[in-house]
DSSP file (Angstrom, degrees, kcal/mol; ACC not computed):
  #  RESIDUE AA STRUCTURE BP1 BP2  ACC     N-H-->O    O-->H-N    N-H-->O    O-->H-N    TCO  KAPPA ALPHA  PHI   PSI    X-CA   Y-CA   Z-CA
    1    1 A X     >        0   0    0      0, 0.0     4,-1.9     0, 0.0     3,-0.1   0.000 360.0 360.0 360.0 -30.2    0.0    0.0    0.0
    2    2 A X  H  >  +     0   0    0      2,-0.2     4,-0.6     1,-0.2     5,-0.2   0.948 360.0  55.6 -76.1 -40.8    2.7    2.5    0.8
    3    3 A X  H  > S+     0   0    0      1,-0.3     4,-0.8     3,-0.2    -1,-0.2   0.663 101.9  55.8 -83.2   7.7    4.5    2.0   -2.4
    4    4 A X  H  > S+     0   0    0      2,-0.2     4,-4.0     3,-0.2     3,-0.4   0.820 111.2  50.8 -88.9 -37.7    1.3    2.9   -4.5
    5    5 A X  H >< S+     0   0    0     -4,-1.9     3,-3.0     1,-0.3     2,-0.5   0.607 111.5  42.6 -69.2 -99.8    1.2    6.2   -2.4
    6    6 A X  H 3X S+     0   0    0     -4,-0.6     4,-1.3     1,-0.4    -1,-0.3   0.008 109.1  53.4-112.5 -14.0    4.1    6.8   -3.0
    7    7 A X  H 3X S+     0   0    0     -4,-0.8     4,-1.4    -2,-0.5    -1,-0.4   0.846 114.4  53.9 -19.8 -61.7    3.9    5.7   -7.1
    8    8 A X  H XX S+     0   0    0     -4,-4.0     3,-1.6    -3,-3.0     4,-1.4   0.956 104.3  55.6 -64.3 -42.8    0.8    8.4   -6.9
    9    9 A X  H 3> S+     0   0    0     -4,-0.3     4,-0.8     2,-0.2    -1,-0.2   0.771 111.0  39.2  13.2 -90.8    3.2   10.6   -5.6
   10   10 A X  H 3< S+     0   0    0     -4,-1.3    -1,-0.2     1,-0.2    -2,-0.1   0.562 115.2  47.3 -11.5 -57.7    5.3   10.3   -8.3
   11   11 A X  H << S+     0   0    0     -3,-1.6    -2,-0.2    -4,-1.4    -1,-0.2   0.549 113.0  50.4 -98.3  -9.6    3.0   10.2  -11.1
   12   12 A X  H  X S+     0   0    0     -4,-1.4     4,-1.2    -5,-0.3    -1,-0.2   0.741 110.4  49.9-103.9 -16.6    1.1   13.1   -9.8
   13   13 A X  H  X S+     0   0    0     -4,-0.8     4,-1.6    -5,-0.2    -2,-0.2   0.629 108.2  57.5 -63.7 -32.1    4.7   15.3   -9.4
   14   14 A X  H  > S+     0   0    0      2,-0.2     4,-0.6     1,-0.1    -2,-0.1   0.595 108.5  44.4 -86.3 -14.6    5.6   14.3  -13.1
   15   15 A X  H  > S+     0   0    0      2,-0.2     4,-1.6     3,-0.1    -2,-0.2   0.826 106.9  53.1-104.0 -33.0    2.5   15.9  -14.3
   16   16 A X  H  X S+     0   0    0     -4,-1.2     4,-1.4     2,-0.2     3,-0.3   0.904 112.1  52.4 -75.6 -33.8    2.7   19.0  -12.3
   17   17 A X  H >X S+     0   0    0     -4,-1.6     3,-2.8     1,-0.2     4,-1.3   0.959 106.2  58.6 -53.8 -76.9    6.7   19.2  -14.1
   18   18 A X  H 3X S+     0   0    0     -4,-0.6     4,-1.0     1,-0.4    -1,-0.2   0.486 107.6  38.5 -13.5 -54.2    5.0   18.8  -17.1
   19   19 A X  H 3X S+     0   0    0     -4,-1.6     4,-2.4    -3,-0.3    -1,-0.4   0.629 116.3  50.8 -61.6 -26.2    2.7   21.9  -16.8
   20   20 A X  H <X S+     0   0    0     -3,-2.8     4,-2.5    -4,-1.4     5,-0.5   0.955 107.7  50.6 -76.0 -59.8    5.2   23.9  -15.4
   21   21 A X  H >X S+     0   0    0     -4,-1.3     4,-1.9     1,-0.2     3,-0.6   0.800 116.4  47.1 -27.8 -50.5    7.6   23.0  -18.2
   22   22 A X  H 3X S+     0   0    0     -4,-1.0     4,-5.1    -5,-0.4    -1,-0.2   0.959 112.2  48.0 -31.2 -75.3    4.5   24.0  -20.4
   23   23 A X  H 3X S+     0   0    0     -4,-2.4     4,-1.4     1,-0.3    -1,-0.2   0.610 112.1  50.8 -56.3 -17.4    3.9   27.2  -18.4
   24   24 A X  H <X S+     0   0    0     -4,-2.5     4,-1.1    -3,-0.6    -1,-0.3   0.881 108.8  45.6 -83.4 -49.2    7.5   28.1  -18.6
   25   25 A X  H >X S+     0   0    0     -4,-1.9     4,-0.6    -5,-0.5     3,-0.6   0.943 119.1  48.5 -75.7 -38.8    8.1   27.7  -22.4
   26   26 A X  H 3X S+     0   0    0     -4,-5.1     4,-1.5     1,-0.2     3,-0.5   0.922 107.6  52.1 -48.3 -43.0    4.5   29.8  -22.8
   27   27 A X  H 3< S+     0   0    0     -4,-1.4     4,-0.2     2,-0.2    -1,-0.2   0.436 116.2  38.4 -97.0  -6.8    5.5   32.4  -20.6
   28   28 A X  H << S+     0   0    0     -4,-1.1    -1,-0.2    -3,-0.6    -2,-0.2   0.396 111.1  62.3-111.9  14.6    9.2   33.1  -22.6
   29   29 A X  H  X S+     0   0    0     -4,-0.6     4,-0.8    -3,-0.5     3,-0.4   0.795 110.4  39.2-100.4 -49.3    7.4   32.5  -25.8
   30   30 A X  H  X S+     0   0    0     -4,-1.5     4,-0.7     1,-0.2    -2,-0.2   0.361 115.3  44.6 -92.9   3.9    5.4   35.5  -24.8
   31   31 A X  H  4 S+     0   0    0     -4,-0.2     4,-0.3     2,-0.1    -1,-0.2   0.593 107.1  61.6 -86.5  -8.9    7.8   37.8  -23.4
   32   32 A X  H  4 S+     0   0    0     -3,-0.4    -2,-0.2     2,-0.2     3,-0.2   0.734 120.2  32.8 -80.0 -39.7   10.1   36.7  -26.6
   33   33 A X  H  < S+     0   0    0     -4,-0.8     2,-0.2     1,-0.2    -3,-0.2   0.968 132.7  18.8 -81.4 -49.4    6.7   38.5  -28.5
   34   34 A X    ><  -     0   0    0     -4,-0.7     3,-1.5    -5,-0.1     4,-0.3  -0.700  62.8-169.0-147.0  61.5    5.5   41.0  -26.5
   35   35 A X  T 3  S+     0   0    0     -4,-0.3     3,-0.2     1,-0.2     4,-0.1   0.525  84.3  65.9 -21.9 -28.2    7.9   42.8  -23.4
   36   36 A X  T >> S+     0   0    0      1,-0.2     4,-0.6     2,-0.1     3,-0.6   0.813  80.5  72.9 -83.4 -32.0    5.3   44.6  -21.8
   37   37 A X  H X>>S+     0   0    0     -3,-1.5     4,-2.1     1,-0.2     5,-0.8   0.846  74.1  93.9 -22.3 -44.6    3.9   41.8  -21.0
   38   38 A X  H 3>5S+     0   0    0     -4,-0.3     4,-1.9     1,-0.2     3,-0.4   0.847  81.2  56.6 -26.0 -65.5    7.0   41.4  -18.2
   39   39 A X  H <>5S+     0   0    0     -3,-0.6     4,-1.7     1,-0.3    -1,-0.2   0.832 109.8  39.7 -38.5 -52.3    5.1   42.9  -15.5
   40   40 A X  H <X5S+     0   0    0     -3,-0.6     4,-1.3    -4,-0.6    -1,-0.3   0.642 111.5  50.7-102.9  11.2    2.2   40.7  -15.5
   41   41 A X  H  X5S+     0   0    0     -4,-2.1     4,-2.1    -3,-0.4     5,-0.2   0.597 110.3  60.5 -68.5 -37.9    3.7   37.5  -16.1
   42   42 A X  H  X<S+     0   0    0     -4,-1.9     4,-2.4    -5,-0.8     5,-0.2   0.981 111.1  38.8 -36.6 -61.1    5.9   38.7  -13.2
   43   43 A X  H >X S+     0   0    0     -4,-1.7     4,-2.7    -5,-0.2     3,-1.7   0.991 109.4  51.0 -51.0 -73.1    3.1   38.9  -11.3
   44   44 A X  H 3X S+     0   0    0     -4,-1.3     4,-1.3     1,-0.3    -1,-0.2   0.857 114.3  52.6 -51.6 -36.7    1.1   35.9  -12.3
   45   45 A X  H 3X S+     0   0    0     -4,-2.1     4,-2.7     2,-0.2    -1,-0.3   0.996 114.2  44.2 -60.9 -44.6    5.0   33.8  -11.5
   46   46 A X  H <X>S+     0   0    0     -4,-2.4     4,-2.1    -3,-1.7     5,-0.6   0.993 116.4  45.9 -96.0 -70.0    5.1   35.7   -7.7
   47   47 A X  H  X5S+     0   0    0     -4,-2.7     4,-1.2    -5,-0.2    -1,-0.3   0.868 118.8  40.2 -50.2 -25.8    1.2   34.9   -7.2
   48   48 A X  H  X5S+     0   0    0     -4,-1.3     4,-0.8    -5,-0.3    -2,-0.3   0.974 122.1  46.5 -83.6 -51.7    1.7   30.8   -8.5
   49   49 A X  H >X5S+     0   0    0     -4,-2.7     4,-1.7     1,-0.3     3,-0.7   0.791 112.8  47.9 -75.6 -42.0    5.1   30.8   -6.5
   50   50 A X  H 3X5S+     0   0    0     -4,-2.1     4,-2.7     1,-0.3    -1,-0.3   0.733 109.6  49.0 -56.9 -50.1    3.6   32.2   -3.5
   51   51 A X  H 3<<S+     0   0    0     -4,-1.2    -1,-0.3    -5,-0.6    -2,-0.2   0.263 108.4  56.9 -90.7  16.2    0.5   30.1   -3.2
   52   52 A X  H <X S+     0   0    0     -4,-0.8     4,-1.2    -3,-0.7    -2,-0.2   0.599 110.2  40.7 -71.5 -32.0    2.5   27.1   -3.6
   53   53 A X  H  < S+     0   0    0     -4,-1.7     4,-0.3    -5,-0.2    -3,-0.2   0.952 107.5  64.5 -30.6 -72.7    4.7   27.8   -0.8
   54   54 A X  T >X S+     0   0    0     -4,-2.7     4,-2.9     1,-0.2     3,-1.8   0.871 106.1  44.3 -20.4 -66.6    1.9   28.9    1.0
   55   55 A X  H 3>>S+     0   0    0      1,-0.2     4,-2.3     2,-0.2     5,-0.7   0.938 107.9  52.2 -65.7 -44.1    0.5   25.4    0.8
   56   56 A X  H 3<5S+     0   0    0     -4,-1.2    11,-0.8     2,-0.2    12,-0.3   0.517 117.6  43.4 -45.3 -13.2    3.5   23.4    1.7
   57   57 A X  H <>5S+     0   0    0     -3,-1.8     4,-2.1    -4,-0.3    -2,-0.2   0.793 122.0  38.7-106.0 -58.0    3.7   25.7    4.7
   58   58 A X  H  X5S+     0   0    0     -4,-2.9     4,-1.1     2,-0.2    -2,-0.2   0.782 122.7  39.3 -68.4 -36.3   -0.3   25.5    5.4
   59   59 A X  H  X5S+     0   0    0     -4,-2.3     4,-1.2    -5,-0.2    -1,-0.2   0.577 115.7  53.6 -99.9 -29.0   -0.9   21.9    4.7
   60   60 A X  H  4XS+     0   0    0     -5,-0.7     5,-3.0     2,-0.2    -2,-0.2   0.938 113.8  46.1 -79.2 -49.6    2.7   21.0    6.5
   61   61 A X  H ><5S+     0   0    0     -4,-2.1     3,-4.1     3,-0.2    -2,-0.2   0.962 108.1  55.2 -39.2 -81.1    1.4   22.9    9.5
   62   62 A X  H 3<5S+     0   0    0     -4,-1.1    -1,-0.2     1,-0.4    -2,-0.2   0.697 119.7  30.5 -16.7 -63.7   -1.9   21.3    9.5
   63   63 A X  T 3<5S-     0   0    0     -4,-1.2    -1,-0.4     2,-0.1    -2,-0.2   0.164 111.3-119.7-103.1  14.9   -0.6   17.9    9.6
   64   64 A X  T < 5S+     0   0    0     -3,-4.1     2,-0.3     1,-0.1    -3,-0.2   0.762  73.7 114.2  16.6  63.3    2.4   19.0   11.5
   65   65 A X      < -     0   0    0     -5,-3.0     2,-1.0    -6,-0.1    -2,-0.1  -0.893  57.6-137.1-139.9 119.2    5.0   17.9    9.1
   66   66 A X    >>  -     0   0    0     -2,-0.3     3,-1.9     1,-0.1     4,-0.8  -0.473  10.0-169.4 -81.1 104.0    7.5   20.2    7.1
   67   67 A X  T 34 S+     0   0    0     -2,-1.0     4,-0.2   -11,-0.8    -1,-0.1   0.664  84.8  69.2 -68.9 -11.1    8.0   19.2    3.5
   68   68 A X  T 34 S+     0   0    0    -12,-0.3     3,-0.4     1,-0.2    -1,-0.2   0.717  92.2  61.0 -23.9 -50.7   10.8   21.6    3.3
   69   69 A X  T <4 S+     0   0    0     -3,-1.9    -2,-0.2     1,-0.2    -1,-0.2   0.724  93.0  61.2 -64.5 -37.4   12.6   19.4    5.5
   70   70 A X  S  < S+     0   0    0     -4,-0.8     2,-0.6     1,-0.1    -1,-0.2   0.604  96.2  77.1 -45.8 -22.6   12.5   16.6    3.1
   71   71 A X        -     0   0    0     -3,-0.4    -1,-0.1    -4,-0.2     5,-0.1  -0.762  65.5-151.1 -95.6  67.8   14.4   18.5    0.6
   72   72 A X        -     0   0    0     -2,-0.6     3,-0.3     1,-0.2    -2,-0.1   0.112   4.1-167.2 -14.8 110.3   18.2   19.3    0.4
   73   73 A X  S  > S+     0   0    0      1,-0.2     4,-0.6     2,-0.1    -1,-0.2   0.689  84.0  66.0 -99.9   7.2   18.7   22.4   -1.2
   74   74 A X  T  4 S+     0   0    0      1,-0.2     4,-0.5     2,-0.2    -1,-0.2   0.628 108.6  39.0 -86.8 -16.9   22.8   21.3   -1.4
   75   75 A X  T  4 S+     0   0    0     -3,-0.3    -1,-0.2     2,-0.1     4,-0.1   0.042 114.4  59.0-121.8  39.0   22.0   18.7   -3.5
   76   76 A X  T >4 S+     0   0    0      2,-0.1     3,-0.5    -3,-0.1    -2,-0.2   0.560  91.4  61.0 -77.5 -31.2   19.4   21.1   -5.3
   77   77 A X  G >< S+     0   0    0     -4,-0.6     3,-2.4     1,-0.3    -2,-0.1   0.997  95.0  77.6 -86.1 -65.4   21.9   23.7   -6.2
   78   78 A X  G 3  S+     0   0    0     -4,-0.5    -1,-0.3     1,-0.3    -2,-0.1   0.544  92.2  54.7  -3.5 -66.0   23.2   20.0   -8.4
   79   79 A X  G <         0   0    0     -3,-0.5    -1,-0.3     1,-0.3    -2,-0.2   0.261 360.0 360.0 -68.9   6.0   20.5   20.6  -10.8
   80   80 A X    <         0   0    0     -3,-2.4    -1,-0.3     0, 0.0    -2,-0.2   0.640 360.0 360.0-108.4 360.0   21.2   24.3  -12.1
């Protein structure tokens, strides 16, 4: 049972990369067009970025576990 949660996990983490990848190649396809655009795609990044934090923080709370903690960000920095 655990290792189908953690398979949904997965499969549901690979599909949210997948839209972002999307949302990333949309959002430099259109500043690539149109520059004034900058501002509110700015925005719209700071509002997405912000209310996903926000949940990892609210939801982590909630259930009193910090997904933060799960995360290295020394073997993040690996991936830029």
């Amino acid at each position: 049972m655990e290792q189908q949660k953690d398979n949904e996990v997965i499969v549901q983490l690979k599909q949210a990369l997948s839209h972002l990848e999307q949302a990333i190649r949309l959002t430099i396809q259109s500043l690539k067009e149109n520059q004034e655009s900058k501002n509110n795609l700015g925005y719209v990044w700071e509002e997405f970025l912000g209310t996903f934090f926000g949940k990892i923080k609210t939801i982590g709370k909630e259930n009193k576990i910090n997904l933060l903690n799960l995360v290295s960000f020394e073997r993040l920095k690996k991936f830029q």
